[in-house]
mmCIF file of the C-alpha atoms, coordinates in Angstrom:
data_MODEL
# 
_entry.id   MODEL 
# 
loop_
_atom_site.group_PDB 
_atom_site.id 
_atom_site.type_symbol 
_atom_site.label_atom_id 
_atom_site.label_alt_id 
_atom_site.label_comp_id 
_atom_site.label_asym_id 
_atom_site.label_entity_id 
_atom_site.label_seq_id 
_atom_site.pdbx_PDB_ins_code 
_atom_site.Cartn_x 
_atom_site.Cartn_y 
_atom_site.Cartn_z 
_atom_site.occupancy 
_atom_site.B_iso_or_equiv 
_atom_site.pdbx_formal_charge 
_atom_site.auth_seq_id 
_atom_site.auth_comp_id 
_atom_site.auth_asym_id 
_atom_site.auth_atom_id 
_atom_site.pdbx_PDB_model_num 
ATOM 1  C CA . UNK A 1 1  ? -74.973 -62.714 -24.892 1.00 0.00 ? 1  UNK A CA 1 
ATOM 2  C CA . UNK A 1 2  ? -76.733 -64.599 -21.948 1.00 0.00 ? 2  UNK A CA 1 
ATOM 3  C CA . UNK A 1 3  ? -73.221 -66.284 -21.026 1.00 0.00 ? 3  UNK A CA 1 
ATOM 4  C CA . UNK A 1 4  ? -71.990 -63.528 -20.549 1.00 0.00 ? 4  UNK A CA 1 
ATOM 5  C CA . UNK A 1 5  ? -74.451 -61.916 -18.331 1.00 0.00 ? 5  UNK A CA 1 
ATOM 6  C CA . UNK A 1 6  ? -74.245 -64.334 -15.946 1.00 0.00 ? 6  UNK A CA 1 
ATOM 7  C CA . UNK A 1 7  ? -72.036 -64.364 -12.713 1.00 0.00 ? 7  UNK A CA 1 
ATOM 8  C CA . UNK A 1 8  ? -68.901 -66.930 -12.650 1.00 0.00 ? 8  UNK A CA 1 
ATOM 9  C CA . UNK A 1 9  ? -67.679 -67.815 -8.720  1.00 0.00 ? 9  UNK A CA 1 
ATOM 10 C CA . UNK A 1 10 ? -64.293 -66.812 -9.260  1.00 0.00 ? 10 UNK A CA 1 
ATOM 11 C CA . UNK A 1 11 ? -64.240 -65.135 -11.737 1.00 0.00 ? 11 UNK A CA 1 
ATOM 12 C CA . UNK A 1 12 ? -64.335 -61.056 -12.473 1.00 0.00 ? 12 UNK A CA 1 
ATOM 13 C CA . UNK A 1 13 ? -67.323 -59.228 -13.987 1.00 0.00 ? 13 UNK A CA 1 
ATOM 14 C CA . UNK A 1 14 ? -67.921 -60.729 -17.875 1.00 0.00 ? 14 UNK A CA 1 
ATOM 15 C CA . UNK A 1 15 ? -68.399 -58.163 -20.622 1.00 0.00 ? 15 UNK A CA 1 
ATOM 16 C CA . UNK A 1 16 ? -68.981 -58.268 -24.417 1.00 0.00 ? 16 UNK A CA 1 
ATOM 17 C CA . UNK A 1 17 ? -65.864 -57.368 -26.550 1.00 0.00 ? 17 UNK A CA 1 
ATOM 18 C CA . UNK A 1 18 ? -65.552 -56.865 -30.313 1.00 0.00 ? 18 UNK A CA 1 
ATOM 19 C CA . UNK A 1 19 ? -63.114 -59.740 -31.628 1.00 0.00 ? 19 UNK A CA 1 
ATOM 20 C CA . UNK A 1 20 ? -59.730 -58.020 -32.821 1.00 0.00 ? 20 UNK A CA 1 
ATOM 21 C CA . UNK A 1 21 ? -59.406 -60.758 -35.238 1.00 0.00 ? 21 UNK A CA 1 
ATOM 22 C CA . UNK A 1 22 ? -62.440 -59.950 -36.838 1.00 0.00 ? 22 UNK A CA 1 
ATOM 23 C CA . UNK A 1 23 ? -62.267 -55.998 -36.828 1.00 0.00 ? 23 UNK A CA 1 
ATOM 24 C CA . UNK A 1 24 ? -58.604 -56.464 -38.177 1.00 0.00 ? 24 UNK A CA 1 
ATOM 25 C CA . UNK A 1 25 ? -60.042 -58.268 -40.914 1.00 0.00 ? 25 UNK A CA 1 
ATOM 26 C CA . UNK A 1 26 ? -62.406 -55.599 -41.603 1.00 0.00 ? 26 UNK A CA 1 
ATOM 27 C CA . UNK A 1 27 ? -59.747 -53.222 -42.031 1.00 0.00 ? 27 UNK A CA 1 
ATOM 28 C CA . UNK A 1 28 ? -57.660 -55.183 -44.338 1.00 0.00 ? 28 UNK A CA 1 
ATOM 29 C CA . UNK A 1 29 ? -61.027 -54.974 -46.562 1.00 0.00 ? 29 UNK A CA 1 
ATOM 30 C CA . UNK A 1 30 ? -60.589 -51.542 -46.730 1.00 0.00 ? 30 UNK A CA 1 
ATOM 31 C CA . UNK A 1 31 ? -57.425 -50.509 -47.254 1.00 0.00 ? 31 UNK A CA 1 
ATOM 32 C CA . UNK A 1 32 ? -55.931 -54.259 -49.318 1.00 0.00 ? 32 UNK A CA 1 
ATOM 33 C CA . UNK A 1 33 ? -52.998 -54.399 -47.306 1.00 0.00 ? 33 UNK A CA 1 
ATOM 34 C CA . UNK A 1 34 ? -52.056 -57.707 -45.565 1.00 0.00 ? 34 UNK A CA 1 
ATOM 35 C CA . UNK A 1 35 ? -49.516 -56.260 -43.697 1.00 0.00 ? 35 UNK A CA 1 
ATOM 36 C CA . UNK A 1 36 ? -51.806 -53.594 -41.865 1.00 0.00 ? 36 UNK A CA 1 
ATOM 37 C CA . UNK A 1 37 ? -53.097 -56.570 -39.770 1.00 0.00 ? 37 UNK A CA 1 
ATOM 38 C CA . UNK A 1 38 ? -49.877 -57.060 -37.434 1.00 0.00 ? 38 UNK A CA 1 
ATOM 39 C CA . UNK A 1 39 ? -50.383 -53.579 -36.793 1.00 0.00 ? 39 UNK A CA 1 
ATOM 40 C CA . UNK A 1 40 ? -53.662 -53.573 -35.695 1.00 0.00 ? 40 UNK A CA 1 
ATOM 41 C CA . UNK A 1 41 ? -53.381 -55.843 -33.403 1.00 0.00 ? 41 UNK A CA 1 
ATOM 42 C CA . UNK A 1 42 ? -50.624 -54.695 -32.012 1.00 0.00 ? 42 UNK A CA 1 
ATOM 43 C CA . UNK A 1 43 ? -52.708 -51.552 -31.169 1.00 0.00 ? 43 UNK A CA 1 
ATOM 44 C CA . UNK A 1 44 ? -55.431 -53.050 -29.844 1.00 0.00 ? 44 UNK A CA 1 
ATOM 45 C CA . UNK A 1 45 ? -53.239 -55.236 -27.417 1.00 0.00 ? 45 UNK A CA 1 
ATOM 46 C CA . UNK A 1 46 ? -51.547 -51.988 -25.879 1.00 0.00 ? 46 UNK A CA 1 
ATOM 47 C CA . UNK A 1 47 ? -52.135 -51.913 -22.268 1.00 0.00 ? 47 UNK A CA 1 
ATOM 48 C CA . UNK A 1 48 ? -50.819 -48.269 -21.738 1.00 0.00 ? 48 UNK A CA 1 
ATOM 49 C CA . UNK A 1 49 ? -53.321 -45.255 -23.352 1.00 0.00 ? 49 UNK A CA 1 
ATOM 50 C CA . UNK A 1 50 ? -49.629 -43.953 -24.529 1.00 0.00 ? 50 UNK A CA 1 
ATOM 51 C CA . UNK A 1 51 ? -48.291 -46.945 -26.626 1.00 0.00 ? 51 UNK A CA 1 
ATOM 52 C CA . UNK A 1 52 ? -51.863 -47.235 -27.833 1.00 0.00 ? 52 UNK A CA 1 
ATOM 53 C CA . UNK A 1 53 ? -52.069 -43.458 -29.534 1.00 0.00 ? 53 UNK A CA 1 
ATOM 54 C CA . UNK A 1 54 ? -48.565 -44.022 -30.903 1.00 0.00 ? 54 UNK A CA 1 
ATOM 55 C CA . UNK A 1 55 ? -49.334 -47.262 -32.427 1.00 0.00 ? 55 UNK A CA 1 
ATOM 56 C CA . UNK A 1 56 ? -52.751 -45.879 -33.830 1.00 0.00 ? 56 UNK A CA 1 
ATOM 57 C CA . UNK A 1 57 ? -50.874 -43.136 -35.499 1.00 0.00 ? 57 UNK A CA 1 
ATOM 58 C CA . UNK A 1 58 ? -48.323 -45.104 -37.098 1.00 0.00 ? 58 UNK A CA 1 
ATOM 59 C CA . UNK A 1 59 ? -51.651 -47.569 -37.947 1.00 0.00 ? 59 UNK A CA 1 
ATOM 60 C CA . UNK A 1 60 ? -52.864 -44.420 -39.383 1.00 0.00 ? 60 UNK A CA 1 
ATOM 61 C CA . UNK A 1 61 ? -49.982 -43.436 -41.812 1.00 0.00 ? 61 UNK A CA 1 
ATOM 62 C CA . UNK A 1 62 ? -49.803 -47.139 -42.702 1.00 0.00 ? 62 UNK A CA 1 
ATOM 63 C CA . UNK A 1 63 ? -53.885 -47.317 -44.441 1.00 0.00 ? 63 UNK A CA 1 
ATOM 64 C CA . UNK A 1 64 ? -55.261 -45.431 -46.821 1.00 0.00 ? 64 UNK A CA 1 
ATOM 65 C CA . UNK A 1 65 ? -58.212 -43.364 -46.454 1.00 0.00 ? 65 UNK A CA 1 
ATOM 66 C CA . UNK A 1 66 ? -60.911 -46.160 -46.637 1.00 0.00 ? 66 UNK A CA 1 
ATOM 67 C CA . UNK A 1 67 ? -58.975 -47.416 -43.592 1.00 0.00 ? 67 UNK A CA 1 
ATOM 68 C CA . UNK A 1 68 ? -58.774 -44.028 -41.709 1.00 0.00 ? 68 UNK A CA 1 
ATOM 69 C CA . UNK A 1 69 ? -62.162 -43.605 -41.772 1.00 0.00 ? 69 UNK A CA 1 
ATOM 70 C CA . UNK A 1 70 ? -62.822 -47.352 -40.505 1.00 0.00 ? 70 UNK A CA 1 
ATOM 71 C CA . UNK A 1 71 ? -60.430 -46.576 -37.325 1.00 0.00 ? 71 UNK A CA 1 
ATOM 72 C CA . UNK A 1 72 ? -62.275 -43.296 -37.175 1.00 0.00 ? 72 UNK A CA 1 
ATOM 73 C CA . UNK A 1 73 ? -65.796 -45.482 -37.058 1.00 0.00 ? 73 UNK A CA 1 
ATOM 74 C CA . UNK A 1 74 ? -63.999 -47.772 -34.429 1.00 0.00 ? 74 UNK A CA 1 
ATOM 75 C CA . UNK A 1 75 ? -62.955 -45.326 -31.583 1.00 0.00 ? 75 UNK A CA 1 
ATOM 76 C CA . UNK A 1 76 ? -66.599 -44.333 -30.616 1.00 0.00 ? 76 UNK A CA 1 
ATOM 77 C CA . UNK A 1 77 ? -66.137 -48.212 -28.962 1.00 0.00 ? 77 UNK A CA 1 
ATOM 78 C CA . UNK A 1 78 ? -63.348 -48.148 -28.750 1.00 0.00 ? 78 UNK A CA 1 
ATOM 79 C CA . UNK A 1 79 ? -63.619 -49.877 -24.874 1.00 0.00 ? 79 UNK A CA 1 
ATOM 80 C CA . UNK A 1 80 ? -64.844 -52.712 -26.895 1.00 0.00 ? 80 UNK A CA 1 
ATOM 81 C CA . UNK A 1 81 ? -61.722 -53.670 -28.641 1.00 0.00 ? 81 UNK A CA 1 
ATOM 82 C CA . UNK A 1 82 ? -58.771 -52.576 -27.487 1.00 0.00 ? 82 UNK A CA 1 
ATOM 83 C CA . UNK A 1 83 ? -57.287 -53.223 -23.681 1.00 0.00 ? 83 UNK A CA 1 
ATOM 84 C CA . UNK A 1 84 ? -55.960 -49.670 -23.061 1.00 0.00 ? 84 UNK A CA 1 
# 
């Protein structure tokens, strides 16, 4: 956490992010299915806040309700994982 409080010459402002890799893992705890992880990061790489809802939603019909209720969990940060 001290890296990245400090100030790079060149660079833009630093800030702490959530790894995708990692939360997508999470998730695939929860609801057992492999193929929910292409998904997730697929939402979480959406640059538009359009593409991003649609892609949760269809993340949402895809997991069960262990899953749901992790995504659920996740948008209170959601600024911390996802670029849109």
């Amino acid at each position: 956490m001290n890296a990245v409080e400090e100030e790079m010459p060149g660079y833009g402002q630093i800030h702490h992010r959530w790894c995708t890799r990692h939360l997508a893992q999470n998730l695939i705890r929860r609801d057992h299915t492999k193929d929910n992880f292409k998904l997730f990061e697929g939402v979480c790489r959406q640059r538009e806040v359009k593409l991003f809802n649609e892609k949760l939603e269809a993340l949402k019909l895809a997991t069960n309700v262990d899953g749901r209720q992790f995504l659920s969990d996740l948008m209170a940060s959601n600024e911390k994982w996802t670029l849109a």
